[in-house]
C-alpha positions as CSV (number, residue, x, y, z in Angstrom):
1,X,-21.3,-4.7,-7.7
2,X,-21.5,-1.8,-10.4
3,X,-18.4,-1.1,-12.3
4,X,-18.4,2.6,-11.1
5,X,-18.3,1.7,-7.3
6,X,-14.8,1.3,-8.0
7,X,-14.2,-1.6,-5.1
8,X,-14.9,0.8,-2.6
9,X,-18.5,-0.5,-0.9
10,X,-17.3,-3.4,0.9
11,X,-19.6,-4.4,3.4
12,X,-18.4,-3.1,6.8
13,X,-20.3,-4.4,10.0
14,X,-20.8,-1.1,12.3
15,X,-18.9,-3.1,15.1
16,X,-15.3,-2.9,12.9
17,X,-12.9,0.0,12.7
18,X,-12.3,1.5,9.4
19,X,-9.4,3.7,9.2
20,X,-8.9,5.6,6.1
21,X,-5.0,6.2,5.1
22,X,-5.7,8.3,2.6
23,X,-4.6,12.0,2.8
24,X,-0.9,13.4,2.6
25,X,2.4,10.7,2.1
26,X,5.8,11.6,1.5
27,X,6.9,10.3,-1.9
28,X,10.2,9.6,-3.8
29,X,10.4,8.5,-7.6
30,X,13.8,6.0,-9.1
31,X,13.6,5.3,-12.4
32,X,14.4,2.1,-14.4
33,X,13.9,0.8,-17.4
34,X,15.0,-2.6,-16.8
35,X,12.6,-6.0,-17.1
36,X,11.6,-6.7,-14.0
37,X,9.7,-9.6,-13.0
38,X,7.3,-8.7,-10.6
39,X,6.5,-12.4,-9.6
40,X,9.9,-12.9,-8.5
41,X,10.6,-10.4,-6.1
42,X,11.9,-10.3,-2.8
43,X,12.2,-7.6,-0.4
44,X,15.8,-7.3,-0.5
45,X,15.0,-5.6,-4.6
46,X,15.1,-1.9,-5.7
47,X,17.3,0.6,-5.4
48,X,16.5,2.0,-2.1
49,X,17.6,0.3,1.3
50,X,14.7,-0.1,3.4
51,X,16.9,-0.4,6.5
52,X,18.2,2.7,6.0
53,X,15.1,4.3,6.3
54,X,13.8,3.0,9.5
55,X,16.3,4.3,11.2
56,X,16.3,7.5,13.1
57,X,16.7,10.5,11.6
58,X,16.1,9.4,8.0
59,X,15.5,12.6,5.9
60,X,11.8,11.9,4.5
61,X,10.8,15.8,4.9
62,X,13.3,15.5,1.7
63,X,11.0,13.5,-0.3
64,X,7.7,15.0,-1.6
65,X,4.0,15.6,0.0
66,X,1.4,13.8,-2.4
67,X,-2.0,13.3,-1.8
68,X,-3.3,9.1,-1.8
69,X,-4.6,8.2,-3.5
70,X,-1.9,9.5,-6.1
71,X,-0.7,7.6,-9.2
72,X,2.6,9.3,-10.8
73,X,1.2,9.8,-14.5
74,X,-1.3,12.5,-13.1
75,X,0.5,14.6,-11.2
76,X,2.3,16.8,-14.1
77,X,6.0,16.5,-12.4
78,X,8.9,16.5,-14.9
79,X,10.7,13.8,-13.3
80,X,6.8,11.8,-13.6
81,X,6.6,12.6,-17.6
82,X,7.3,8.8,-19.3
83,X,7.9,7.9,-15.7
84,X,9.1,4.0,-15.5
85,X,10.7,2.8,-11.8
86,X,9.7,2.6,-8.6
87,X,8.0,4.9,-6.1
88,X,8.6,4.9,-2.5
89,X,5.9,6.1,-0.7
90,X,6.0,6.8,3.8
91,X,3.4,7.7,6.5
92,X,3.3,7.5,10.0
93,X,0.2,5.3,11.2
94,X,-1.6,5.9,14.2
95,X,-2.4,1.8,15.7
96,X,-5.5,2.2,17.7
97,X,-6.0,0.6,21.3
98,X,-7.3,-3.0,20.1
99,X,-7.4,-6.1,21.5
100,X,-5.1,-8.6,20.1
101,X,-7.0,-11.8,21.7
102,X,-10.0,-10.7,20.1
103,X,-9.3,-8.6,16.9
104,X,-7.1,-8.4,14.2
105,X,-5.6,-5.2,12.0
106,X,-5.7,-5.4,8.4
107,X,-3.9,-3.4,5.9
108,X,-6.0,-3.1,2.8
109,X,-5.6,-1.6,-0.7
110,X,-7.9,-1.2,-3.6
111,X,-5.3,-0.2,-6.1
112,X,-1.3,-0.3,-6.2
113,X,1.1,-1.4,-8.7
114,X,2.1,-2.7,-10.4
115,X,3.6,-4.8,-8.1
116,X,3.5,-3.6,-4.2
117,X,5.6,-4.5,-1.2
118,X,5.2,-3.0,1.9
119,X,7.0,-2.5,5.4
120,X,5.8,-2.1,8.8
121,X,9.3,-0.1,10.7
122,X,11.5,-1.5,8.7
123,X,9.5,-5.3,9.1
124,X,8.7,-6.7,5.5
125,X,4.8,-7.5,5.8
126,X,4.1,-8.9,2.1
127,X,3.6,-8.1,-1.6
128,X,1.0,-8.2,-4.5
129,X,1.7,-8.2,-7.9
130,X,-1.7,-6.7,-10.2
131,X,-2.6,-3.0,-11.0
132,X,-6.4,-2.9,-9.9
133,X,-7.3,-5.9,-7.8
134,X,-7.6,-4.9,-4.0
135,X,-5.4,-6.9,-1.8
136,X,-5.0,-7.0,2.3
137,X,-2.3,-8.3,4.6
138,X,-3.3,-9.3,8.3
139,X,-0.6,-7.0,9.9
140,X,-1.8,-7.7,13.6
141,X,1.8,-9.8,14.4
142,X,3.7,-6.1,13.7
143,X,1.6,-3.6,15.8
144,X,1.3,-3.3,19.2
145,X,-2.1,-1.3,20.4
146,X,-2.1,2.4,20.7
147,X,1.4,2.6,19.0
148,X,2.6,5.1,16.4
149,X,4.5,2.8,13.1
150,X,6.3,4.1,9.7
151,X,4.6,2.6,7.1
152,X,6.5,2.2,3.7
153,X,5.0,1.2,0.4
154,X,7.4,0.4,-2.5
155,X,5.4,0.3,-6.3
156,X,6.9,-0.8,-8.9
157,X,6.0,-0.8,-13.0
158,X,8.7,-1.0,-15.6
159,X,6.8,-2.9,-18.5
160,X,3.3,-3.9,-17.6
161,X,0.2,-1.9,-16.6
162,X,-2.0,0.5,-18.0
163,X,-0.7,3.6,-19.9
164,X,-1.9,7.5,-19.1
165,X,-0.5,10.0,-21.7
166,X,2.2,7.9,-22.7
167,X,3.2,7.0,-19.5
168,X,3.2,3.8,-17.1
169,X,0.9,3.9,-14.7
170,X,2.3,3.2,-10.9
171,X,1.7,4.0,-7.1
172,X,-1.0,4.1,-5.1
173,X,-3.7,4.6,-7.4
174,X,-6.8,4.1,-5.0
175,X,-7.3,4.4,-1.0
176,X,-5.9,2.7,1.3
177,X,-7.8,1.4,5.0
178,X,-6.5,0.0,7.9
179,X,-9.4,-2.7,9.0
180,X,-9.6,-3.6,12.8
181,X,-12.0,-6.9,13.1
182,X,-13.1,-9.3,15.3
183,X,-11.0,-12.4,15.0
184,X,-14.1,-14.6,14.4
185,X,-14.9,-13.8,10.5
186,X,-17.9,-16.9,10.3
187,X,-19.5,-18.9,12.7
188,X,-21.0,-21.5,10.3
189,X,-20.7,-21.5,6.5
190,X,-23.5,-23.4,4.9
191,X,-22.8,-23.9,1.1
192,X,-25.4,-25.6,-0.9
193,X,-25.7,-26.8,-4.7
């Protein structure tokens, strides 16, 4: 793979969905400057409560439209300038009809950080610590088929990570694809020497 394709040409067999996520979230910045370490976090970290967004009636058209793949630096907001904290991102996904027997939904990034945690309504899916390496969670066991889910995505960068103008670099810094595919990956793996 060329550097410049940028980890987006994975190979994609025509018979698998692809769903892009890109396109508008809702965002919210916290800063702090405090050491965190990324390796030892839990879901229950940061200053916002993730219950209390998944329930009804949580005030996200409070928090601010960005376009993904967005990483804070870039943007030109005040409260981004020197930006160190957390970032909250929210969309509402759209789960297509498929057929848990036979298929299973991914959710895949190719660029959050520093570290990354992420919820499925209010259901803590997993997390990934590293700026640029593409990561997916098999979310199949928190969807049900033709269903419509709040996805959050807390990022995280207080002392690690690339700098832009001075600033940390955090969010979700590439796309982001929601990968149906048949739940047989390989039929017979030869490996020789």
């Amino acid at each position: 793979r060329n550097v410049n394709e940028n980890w987006l040409l994975d190979p994609i067999p025509a018979s698998w969905l692809n769903i892009p996520l890109d396109g508008t979230w809702k965002v919210k910045l916290v800063r702090d400057s405090s050491r965190i370490n990324y390796y030892a976090m839990t879901a229950k970290d940061g200053p916002l409560n993730i219950a209390r967004m998944t329930a009804p009636g949580y005030p996200f058209d409070s928090w601010r439209d960005v376009k993904v793949p967005w990483a804070i630096p870039f943007l030109g907001w005040p409260q981004a300038k020197d930006f160190k904290g957390y970032a909250y991102y929210q969309r509402s996904v759209e789960i297509p009809a498929f057929d848990p027997e036979k298929q299973l939904v991914f959710l895949k990034f190719y660029g959050a950080g520093y570290r990354a945690d992420i919820w499925i309504n209010g259901k803590y899916v997993g997390g990934h610590a590293g700026d640029f390496s593409p990561f997916e969670l098999n979310v199949t066991p928190f969807l049900k088929p033709g269903t419509t889910v709040s996805l959050i995505v807390r990022t995280v960068n207080t002392r690690y990570g690339l700098t832009y103008r001075g600033a940390l670099e955090t969010g979700l810094f590439n796309t982001v694809r929601l990968p149906v595919r048949g739940r047989v990956l390989a039929t017979r793996v030869r490996v020789a020497h």
